[in-house]
C-alpha positions in Angstrom: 27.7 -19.9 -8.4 24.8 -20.8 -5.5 24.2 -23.8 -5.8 20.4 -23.5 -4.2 17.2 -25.3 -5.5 14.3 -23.2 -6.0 10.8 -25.1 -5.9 8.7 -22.9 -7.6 5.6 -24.5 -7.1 5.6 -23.9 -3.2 6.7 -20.5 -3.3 3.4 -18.3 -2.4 5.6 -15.0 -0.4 8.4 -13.2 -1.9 10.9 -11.0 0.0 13.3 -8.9 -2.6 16.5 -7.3 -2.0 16.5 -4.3 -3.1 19.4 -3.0 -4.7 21.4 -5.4 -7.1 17.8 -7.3 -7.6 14.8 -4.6 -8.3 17.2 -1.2 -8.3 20.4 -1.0 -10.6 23.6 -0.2 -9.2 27.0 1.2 -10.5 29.5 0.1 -8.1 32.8 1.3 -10.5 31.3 4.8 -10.6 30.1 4.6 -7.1 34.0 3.7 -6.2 35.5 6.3 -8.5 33.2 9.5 -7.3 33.8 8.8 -3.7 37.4 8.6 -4.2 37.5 11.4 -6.3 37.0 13.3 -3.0 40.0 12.1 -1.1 43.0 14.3 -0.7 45.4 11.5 -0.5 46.4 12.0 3.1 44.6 8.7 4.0 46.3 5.1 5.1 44.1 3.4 2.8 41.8 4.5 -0.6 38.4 4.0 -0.3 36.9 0.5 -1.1 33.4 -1.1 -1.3 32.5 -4.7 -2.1 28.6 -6.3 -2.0 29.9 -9.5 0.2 31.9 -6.9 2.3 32.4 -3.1 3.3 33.8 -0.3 5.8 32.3 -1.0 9.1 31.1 2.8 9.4 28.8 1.3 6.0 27.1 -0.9 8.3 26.7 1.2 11.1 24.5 3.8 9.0 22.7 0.8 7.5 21.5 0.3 11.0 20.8 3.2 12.0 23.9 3.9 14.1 24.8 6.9 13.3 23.1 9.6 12.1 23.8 11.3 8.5 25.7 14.2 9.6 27.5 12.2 11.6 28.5 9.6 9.1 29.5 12.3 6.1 31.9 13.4 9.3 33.5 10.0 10.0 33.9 9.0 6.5 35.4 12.2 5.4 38.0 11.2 8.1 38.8 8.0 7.8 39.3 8.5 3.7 40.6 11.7 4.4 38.0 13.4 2.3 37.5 16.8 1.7 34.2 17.4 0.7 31.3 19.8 1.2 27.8 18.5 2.6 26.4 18.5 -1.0 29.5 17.3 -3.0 29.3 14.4 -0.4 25.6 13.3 -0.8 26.1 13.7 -5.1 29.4 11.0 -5.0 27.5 9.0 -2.6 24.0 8.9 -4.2 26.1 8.4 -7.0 25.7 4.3 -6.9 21.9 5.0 -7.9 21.2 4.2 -11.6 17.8 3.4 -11.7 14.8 0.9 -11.3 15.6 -1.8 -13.7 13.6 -1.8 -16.6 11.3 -4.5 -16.2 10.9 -5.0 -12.3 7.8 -3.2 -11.9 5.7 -5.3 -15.1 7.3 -8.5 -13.0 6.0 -7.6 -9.6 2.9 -6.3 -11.1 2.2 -9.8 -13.2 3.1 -11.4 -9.1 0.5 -9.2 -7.4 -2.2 -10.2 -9.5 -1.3 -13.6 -9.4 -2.0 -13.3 -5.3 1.6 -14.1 -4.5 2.5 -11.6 -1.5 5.5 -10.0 -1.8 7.9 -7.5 0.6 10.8 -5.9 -0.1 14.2 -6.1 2.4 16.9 -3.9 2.4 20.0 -3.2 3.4 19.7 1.0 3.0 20.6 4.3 4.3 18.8 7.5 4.9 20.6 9.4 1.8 19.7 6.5 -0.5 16.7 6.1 0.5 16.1 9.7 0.4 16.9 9.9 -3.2 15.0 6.7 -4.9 12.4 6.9 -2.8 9.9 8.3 -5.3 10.8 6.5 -7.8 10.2 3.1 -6.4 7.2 4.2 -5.0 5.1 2.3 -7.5 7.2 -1.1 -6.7 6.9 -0.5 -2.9 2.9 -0.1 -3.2 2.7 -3.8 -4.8 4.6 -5.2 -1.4 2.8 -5.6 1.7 5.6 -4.4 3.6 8.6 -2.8 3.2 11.8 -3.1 5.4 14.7 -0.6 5.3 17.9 -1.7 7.8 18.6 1.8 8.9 15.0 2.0 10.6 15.2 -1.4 12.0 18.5 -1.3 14.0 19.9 -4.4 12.0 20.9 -5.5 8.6 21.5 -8.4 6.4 22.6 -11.4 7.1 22.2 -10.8 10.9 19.1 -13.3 11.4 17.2 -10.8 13.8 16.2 -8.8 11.0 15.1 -12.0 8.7 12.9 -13.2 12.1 11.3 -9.3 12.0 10.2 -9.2 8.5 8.9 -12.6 9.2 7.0 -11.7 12.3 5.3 -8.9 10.5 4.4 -9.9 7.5 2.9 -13.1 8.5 5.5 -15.0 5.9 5.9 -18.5 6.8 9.2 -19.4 8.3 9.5 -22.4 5.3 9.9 -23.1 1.7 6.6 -20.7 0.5 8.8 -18.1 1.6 11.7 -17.4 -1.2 14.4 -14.5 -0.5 16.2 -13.2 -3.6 19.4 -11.4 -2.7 22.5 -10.0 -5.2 24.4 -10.8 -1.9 25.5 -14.7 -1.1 26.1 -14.4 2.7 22.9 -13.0 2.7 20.7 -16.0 0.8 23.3 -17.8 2.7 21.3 -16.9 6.1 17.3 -16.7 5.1 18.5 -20.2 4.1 19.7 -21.6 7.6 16.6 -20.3 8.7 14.5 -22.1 6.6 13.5 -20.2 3.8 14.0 -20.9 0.5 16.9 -18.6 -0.9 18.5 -17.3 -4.7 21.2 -15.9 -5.5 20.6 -13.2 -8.1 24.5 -13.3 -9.4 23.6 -11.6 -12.5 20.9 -8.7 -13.1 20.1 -10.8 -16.1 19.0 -13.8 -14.5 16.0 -11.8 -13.6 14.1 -12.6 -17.0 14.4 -16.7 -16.2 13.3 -16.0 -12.5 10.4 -14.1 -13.4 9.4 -17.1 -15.9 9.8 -19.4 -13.7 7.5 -17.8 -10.9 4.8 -17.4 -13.4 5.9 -14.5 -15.0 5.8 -13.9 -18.9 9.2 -12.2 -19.9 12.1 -13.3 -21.5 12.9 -17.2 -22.9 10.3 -19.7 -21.9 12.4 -22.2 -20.2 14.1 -21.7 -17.0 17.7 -22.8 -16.9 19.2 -24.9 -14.9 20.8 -22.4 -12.3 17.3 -21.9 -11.2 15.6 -25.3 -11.4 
């Protein structure tokens, strides 16, 4: 568990994660689809883990390679057989949903003035696909930042100092960075921010509460005092 402190009454600026914190994942049926396409010619089955990943993952988080070229290089080094379209429905296949009440949460933040961005480690196919939907979460941020158009991703400082630079967040504990990722809270921390952990989806509820929020139980444990 992250052992963080979060001091709630400094916090004024908010930068989310994305997926894991405001967007629901399925990593087991995200792992199953995609190796449902391999022909099991490859040295190694695929694999995916939120603290770690193929490096080709990373590359088309930054913006590396483009989408025709990843489907190519991931179909090889999985030996996958797979058309276009069967390879875009296993892969989007991670994509549950926007958590059920993420957008009340932000809404409650906005009005209470607290300025708010989201960060996020993303692809063009994913982002492609959820876009509309979290269109109503991204209008309450002042900024939204997606890896693969920034040429870096999470926890590579650059990209923390970027979203810092352009949204005007201060570089010190009114600035809190949630993250389903430790290595990631991990870095917005050594650079000053404050930093949590989001472990469990359903920590969301005590988070909220204690930011000012009213959901969930009334007292915030004491993970996140």
């Amino acid at each position: 568990m992250f052992d963080a402190v979060v001091d709630f009454a400094a916090v004024r600026h908010l930068i989310w994660d994305l997926g894991g914190v405001l967007y629901q994942l399925d990593f087991p049926r995200f792992e199953q689809e995609m190796r449902a396409l391999e022909s099991g010619q490859g040295d190694r089955p695929f694999w995916y883990h939120t603290t770690s990943q193929p490096e080709l993952f990373s590359q088309y988080e930054r913006g590396e390679l483009p989408t025709a070229e990843f489907r190519q290089a991931l179909r090889q080094q999985f030996a996958m057989a797979a058309t276009d379209a069967e390879f875009d429905r296993a892969w989007n296949s991670i994509l549950v949903g926007v958590f059920p009440d993420r957008l009340d949460v932000l809404t409650q933040l906005h009005a209470q003035n607290h300025r708010m961005a989201v960060l996020s480690n993303i692809n063009e196919l994913h982002l492609s696909h959820l876009a509309t939907e979290c269109a109503p979460l991204f209008h309450l941020c002042d900024r939204c930042f997606f890896s693969f158009r920034m040429g870096c991703r999470k926890p590579e400082p650059e990209i923390f100092q970027k979203v810092l630079q352009e949204t005007g967040f201060p570089q010190d504990r009114a600035t809190l960075f949630v993250d389903d990722s430790p290595q990631n809270v991990e870095a917005a921390i050594a650079l000053g921010l404050q930093g949590l952990w989001l472990e469990r989806s359903d920590w969301f509820g005590e988070l909220a509460i204690g930011l000012g929020a009213e959901i969930g139980r009334k007292t915030v444990p004491s993970v996140l005092r």
